[in-house]
Each structure stands twice: as C-alpha cells, then as structure tokens.
C-alpha positions as CSV (number, residue, x, y, z in Angstrom):
1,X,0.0,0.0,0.0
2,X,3.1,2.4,1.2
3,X,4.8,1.5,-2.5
4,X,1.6,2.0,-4.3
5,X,0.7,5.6,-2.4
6,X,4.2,6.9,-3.1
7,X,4.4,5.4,-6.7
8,X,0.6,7.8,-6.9
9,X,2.4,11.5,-5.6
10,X,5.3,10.9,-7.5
11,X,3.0,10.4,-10.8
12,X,1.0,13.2,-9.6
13,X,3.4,15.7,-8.9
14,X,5.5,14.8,-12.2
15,X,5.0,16.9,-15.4
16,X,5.4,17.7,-19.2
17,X,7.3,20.8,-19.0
18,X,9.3,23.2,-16.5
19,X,9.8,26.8,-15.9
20,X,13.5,26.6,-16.6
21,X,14.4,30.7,-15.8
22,X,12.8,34.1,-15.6
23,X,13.6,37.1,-16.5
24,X,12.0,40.7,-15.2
25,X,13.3,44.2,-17.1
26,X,16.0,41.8,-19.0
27,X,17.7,40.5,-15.0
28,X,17.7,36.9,-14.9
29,X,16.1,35.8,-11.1
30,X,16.8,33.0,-8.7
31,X,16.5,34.3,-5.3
32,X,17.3,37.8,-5.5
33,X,14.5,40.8,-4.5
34,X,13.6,42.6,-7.7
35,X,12.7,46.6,-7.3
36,X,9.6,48.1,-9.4
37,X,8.4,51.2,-9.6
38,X,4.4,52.2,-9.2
39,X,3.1,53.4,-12.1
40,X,5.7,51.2,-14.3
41,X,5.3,48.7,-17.1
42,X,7.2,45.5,-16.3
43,X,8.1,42.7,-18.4
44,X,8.3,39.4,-17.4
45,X,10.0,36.6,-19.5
46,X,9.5,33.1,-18.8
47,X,11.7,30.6,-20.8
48,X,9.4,27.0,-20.4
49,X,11.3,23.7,-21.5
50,X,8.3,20.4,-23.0
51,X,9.6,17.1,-22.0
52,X,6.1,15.9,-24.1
53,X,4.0,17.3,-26.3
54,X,1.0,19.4,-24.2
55,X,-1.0,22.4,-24.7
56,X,0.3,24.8,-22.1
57,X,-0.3,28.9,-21.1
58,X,1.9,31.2,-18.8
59,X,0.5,33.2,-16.4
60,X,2.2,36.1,-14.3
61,X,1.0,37.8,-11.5
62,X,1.5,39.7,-8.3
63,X,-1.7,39.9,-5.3
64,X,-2.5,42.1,-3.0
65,X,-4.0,44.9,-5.2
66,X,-6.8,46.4,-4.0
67,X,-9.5,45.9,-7.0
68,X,-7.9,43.1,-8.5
69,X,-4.8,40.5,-9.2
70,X,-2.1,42.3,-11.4
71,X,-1.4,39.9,-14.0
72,X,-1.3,38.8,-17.2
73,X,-1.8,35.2,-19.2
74,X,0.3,34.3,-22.4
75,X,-1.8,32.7,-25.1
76,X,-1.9,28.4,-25.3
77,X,0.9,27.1,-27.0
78,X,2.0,23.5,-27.4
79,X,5.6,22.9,-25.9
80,X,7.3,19.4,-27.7
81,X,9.7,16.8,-26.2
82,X,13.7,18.9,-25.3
83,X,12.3,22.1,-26.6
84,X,12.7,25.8,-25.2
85,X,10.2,28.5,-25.3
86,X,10.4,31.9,-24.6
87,X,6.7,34.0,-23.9
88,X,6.7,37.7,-23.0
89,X,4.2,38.7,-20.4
90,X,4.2,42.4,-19.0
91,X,2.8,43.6,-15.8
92,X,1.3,47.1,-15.0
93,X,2.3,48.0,-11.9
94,X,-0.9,50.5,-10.5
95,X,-0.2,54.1,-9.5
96,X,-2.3,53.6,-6.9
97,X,-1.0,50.2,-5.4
98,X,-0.5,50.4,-1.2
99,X,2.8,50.3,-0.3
100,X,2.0,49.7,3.9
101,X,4.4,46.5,3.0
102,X,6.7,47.1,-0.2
103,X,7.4,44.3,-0.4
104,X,5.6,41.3,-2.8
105,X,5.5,38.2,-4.4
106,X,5.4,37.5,-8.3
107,X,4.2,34.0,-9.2
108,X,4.6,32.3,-12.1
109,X,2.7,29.5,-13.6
110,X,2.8,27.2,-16.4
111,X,0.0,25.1,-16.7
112,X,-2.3,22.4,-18.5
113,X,-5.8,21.5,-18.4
114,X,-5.0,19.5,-15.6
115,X,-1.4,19.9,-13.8
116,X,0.9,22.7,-13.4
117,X,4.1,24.3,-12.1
118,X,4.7,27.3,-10.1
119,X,7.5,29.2,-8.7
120,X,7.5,32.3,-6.8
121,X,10.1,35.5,-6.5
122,X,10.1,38.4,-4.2
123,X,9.4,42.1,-5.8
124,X,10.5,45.2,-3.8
125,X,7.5,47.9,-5.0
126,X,8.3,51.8,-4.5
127,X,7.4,55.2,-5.1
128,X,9.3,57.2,-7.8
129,X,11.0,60.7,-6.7
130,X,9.3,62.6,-9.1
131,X,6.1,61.0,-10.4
132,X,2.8,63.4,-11.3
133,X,-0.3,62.2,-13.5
134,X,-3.4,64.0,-14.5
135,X,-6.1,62.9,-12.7
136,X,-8.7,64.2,-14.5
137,X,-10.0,67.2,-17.2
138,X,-12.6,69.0,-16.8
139,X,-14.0,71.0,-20.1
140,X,-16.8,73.6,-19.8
141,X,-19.4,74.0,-21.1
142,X,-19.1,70.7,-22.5
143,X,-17.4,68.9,-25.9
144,X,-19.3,70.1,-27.9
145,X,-18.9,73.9,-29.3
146,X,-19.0,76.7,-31.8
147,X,-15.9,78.0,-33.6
148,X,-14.7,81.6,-32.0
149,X,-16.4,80.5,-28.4
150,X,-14.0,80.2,-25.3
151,X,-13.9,76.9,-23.4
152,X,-12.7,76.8,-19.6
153,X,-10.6,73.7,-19.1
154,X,-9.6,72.7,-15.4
155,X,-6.8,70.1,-15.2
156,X,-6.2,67.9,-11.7
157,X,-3.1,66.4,-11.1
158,X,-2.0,64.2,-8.5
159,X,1.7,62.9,-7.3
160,X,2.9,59.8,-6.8
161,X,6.3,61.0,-6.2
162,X,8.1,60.7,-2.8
163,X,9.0,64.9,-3.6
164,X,7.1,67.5,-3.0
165,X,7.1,69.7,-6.1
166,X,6.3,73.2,-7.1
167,X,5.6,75.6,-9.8
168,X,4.2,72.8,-11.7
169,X,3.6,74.4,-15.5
170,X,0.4,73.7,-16.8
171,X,-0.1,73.8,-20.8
172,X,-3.6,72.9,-22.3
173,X,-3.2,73.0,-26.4
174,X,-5.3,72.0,-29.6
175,X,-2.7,71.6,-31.6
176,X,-4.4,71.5,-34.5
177,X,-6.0,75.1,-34.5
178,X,-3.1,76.6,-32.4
179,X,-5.0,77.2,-29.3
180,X,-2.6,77.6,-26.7
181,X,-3.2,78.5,-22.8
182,X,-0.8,78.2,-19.7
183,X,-1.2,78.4,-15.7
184,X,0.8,77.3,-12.7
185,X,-0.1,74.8,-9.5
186,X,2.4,76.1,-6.6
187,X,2.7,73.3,-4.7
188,X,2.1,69.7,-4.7
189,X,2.2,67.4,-1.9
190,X,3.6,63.7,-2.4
191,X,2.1,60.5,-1.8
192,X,2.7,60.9,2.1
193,X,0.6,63.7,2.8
194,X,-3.1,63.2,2.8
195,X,-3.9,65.8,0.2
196,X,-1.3,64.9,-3.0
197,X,-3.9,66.4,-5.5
198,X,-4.5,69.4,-6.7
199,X,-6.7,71.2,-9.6
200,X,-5.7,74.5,-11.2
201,X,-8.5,77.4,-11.9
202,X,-10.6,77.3,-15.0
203,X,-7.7,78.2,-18.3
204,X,-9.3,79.9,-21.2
205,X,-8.8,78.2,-24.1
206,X,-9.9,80.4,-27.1
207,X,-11.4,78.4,-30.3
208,X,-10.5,80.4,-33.7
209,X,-13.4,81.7,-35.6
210,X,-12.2,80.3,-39.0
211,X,-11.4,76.9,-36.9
212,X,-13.2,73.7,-39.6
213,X,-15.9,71.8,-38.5
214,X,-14.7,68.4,-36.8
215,X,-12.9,66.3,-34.1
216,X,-9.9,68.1,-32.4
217,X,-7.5,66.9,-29.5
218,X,-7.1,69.1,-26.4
219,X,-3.6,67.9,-25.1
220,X,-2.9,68.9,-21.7
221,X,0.7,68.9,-20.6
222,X,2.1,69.2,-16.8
223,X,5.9,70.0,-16.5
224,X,7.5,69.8,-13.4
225,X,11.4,68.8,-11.6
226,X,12.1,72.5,-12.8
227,X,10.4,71.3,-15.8
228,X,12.7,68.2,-16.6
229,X,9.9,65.9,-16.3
230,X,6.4,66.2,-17.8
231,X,3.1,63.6,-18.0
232,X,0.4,64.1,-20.8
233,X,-3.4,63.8,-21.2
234,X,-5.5,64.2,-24.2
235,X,-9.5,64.8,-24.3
236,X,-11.7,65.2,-27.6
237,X,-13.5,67.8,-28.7
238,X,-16.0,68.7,-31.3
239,X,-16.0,72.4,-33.3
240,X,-19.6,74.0,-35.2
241,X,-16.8,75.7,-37.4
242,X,-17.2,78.1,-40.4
243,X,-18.6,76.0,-42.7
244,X,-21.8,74.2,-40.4
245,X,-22.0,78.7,-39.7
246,X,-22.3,79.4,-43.6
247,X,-24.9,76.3,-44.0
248,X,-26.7,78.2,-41.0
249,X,-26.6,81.2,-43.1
250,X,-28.2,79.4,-46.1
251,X,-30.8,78.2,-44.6
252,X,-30.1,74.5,-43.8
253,X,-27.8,72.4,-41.2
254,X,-25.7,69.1,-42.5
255,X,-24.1,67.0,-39.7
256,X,-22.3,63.5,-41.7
257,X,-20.9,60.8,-38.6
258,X,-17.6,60.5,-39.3
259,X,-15.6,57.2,-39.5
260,X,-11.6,56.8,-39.7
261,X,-11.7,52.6,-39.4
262,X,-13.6,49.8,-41.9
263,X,-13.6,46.0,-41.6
264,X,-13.5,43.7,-45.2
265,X,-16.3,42.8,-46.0
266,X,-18.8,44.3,-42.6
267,X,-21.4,46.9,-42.8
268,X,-20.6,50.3,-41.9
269,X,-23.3,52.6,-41.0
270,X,-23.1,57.0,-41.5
271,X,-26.3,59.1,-40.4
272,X,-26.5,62.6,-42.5
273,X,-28.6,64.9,-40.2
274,X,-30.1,67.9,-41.5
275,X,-32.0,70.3,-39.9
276,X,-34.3,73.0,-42.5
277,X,-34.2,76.6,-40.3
278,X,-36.5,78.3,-42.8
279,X,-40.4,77.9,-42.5
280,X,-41.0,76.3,-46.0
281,X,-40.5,72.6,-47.1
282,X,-37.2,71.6,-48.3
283,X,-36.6,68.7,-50.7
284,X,-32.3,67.0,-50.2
285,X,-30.6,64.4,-52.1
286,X,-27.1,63.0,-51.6
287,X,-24.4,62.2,-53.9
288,X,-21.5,59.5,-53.3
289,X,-18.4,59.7,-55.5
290,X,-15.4,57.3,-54.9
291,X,-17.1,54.5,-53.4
292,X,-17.9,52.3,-56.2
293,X,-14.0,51.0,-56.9
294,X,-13.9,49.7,-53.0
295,X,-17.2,49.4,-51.5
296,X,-21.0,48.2,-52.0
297,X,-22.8,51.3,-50.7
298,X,-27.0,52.3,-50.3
299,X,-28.1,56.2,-49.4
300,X,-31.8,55.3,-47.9
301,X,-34.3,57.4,-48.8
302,X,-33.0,58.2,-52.0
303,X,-34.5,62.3,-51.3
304,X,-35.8,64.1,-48.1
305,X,-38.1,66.4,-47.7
306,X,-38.0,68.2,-44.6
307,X,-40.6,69.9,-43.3
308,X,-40.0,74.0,-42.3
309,X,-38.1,74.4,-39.1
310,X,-37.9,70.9,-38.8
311,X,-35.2,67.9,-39.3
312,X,-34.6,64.6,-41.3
313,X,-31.6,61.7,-41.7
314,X,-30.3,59.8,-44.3
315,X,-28.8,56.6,-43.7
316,X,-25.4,55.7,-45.7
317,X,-24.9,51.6,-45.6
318,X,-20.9,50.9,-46.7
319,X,-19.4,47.1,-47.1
320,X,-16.1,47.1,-48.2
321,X,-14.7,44.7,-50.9
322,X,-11.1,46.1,-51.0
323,X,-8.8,46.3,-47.8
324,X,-6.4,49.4,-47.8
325,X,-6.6,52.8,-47.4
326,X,-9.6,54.4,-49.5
327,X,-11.2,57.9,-50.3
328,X,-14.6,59.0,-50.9
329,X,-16.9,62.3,-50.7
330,X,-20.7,63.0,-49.9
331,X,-22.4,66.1,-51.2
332,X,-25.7,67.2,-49.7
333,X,-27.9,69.1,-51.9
334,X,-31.1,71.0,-51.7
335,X,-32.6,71.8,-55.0
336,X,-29.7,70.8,-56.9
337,X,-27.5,73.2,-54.7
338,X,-24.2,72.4,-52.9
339,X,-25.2,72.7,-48.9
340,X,-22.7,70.3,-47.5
341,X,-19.5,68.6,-49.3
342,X,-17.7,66.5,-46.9
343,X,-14.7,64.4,-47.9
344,X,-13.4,61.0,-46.1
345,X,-10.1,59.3,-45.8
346,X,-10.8,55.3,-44.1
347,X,-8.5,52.3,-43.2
348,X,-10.7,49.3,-44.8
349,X,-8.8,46.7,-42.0
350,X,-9.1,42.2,-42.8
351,X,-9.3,41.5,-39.3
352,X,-11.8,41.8,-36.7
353,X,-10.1,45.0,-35.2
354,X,-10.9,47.1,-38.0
355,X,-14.7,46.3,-37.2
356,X,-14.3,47.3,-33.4
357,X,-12.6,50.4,-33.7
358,X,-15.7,51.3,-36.8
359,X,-18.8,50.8,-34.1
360,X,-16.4,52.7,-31.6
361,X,-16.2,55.5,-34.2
362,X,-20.2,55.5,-35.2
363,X,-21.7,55.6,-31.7
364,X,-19.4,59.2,-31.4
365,X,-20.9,60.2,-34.6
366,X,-24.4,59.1,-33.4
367,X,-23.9,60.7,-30.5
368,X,-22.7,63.5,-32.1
369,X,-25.5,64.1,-34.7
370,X,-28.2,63.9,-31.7
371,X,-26.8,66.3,-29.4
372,X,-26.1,68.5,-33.0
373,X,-30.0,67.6,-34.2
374,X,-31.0,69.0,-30.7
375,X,-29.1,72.0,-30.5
376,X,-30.5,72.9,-33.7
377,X,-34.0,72.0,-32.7
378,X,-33.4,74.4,-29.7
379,X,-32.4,76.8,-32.5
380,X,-35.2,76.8,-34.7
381,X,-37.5,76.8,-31.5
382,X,-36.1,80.1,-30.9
383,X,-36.2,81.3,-34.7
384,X,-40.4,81.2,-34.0
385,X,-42.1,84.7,-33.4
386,X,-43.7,84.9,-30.1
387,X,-47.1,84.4,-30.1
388,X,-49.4,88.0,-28.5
C-alpha cells in the first residue's frame, strides 16, 4: 500500500514541462528581490522547456491589489519533447498600489488543463521621486462647441512622487487650430501627505473663428522637476466651425458621422442629419463619389423632404470589398445646390479589429448628430415669433 501511495504523488506531482528561468526588465532571477516602480510597465520573460508534447499557457502575477490580481496570461501554445520557449508577459504595476508592505510576491505558472508548475520570487515595489499624473480634465461648457467661443478647461493632477514639487507648469493645447493657454499649481504634496492632489483654476482656451468643422484633440501637458519631467493627457473635442455657420446662413444644417476605421467585408453605418431653419418645405438628395472602386454602398431614402423648421436623416450603408486605405466624398444638396460637401479618408482593415474600432467611431458620430440635431431644434425653437 506504502509502494503503491508513493508510486501515486510521485506520478501526480511529475510533469510535461518546466519553468527553466525568468527574466524581469531583462535580469535573470533566482532568489534575488527585484525593485519596481508604481506606475511602471514590467516585463516578465518566462523561458518554459516540454519534455512531451502538451498544450500549455503562462501566467504572471503579483496579489495584494486592492481591485484586482495584477497579471497577465500568455496565449496556449504547445511545448514538444527537449524544446525551449520563450513568452513575453508584461505587468502594469498601478499608480495607486498600497505600499503599507513594499514588499511582494510574483508568481509564475505554467500550466495544463490538468497539472501545473509554479514558482515564486520576491518584488521590492516603490514610489518614484518625481512621479505626477493628470487625474482628471474637466471641459466647460461641455465637448461640444461653436468656432470663436472660449472653453474653460480645469486640469487635476496628482503625485505619486516621494517629492514634493512646485511651480508645476500647466499647458492645455489643440494643436491642431493653435489654441494655446498656460497656468501654474504652486505646490504639490507627495504620496505621504493626505492631500497629493490638486486642480488648477478654469484656463481659457480660445477656439479660432475660422477653426473647420470636426474632431480636435485638447492635449494637456504638466511640467515639473524644474520642468525636466512632464506627464500628458489628451480629451476630444468637437468644433460648429465656419462651414456648419455658412450652411446656418443658407438656410439648412448638415451634420455627416464620421468614420476613420472599416472591416472587409462588414457593414458600416453613417447618419446625415439635417436640420431645414427656414419655414417652408425643403426637398435633399445626396451624392457619393469614390465608393464604387472599393465598397458596396445604399443612401436610404433616396430624397428628403424636410418639413419647415424641422429635421430629417439619411442613412449611408458601406461594405467594403477592398482592404487598404480608400477615399470618398458625400455632397448634400437641396434643390440641386451644394449645402454640405464632406470628404473621407478610411482604413478598410481584414481583421476583426478594424470592425471594433468602426462601431467605436459610429456611436461618437451618433452621439454627435443627436446632441447637434438637438441643439439645432433648440435653435429653430427660438427662430419662431412669439405668439401676442
């Protein structure tokens, strides 16, 4: 009985592979301690030797976070008798990790469906000297304005840093239209006092009044360590510019979704909103040109007519046939006349990706046209004379 429960562990225990060495930030590990810092990216590389043919994953991971296990998993990969493999894993070590012990354990695993091995090292986790990070922007009144209006952005940073620092510079840009605006946060307590945040006042950040209609990138930039180090954070922003002002003048306002991203072969969905400002019926069409080499496309309905001060959508259905980079306008008109000519550059992608990153894109532009459909409803409800 003895021979036979000894002869079961030692089956039990025995496997198809090893984890013959590990490797974090390029140092080979034994028994040594290993120092991260928060806020870091770490890479871990496990080299696991097959002494059989088995489908096996790595895993890598350090507990003790707060919200969850810090880890990541490779991909399943068959390992074959004498053979070495190498997988990459990396770690993101959280800004926000407690450090009441700095001191942790990575383990790593190499496993089956039904056995695996394990072995575990000791990380050393601690603050950097100088480490700041935007917490959060704050854009009034909202993402959504006119070209030539003002918008008030407030910026809050916070440091992880052992330092306290001071005369942190503050720069909020859109690079794009040159908008440029700076401020200063005099002091900045680190991660052992209580308060390590801080916001700045509301910075004016004037739009131009010949800035285009679209999407625009407000990049805010804090510089600090007498301005030798510096952390970024970007927020998006959409601009009414000259040419939705000029359709206003004529009469009519065109909003097209726009969409950077494409999958082979999938449906892609734009929504041209139009809202008619005068009091008489309008009739619109809408022209495609540059489609038909690369896509199957449908414009439903094939006209509009919008009642006075009211609003209508067409729907522009797109299935790509050809992967690649592509080019293709859409002209709104409204009794033959030019109201809206917008022009689109896309990334027609094979794989799934391309498909994720296109829904991503059309729920902005949804979201987009309504809040634009309802401003100009509140619009047009103002345009009425007041009834005595």
């Amino acid at each position: 009985m003895l021979i036979m429960l000894l002869f079961a562990v030692s089956f039990v225990s025995a496997t198809d592979y090893s984890i013959e060495k590990v490797a974090i930030n390029g140092l080979f590990i034994e028994n040594e301690t290993v120092a991260l810092d928060l806020g870091t990216r770490a890479q871990i590389d496990v080299w696991v030797k097959g002494f059989a043919e088995k489908d096996v994953k790595v895993k890598a991971w350090i507990s003790g976070y707060e919200y969850d296990d810090v880890q990541d998993v490779s991909e399943t990969f068959q390992v074959s008798t004498d053979t070495l493999y190498r997988k990459e894993l990396y770690l993101n070590i959280p800004q926000d990790l407690r450090l009441d012990n700095k001191n942790y354990k990575l383990y790593i695993e190499v496993s089956d469906k039904k056995d695996y091995v394990e072995k575990v090292y000791s990380v050393h986790i601690q603050e950097r000297i100088h480490d700041i990070i935007v917490q959060d922007v704050i854009i009034r009144p909202g993402t959504m304005t006119d070209a030539g209006n003002t918008l008030a952005v407030q910026v809050r940073l916070k440091n992880y840093g052992k330092r306290q620092e001071q005369d942190v510079k503050v720069e909020v840009t859109i690079p794009q239209l040159g908008a440029y605006s700076v401020t200063y946060v005099d002091f900045l307590d680190s991660i052992d006092s209580n308060d390590n945040s801080e916001s700045t006042a509301f910075i004016p950040l004037k739009i131009p009044k010949d800035a285009p209609t679209g999407d625009f990138q407000i990049k805010v930039k804090a510089l600090y360590s007498n301005l030798n180090e510096e952390t970024e954070a970007t927020r998006m922003i959409y601009v009414n510019g000259i040419d939705v002002q000029a359709e206003k003048q004529a009469g009519s306002i065109v909003l097209i979704s726009s969409k950077k991203d494409h999958a082979l072969k999938e449906e892609t969905e734009y929504k041209v909103g139009i809202a008619n400002l005068e009091k008489s019926r309008k009739s619109y069409t809408v022209q495609i040109t540059g489609l038909d080499d690369w896509a199957n496309y449908a414009i439903m309905p094939a006209s509009l007519d919008v009642l006075g001060e009211g609003s209508g959508e067409f729907l522009l259905k797109v299935i790509p046939f050809d992967s690649g980079l592509h080019k293709f306008t859409v002209k709104v008109l409204e009794a033959g006349v030019v109201v809206k000519e917008s022009s689109y550059s896309v990334d027609v992608a094979t794989e799934k990706q391309g498909l994720f990153n296109s829904n991503r894109n059309l729920i902005l532009g949804l979201m987009i046209v309504v809040l634009a459909i309802a401003l100009i409803a509140a619009i047009a409800q103002g345009m009425k004379p007041e009834k005595h």
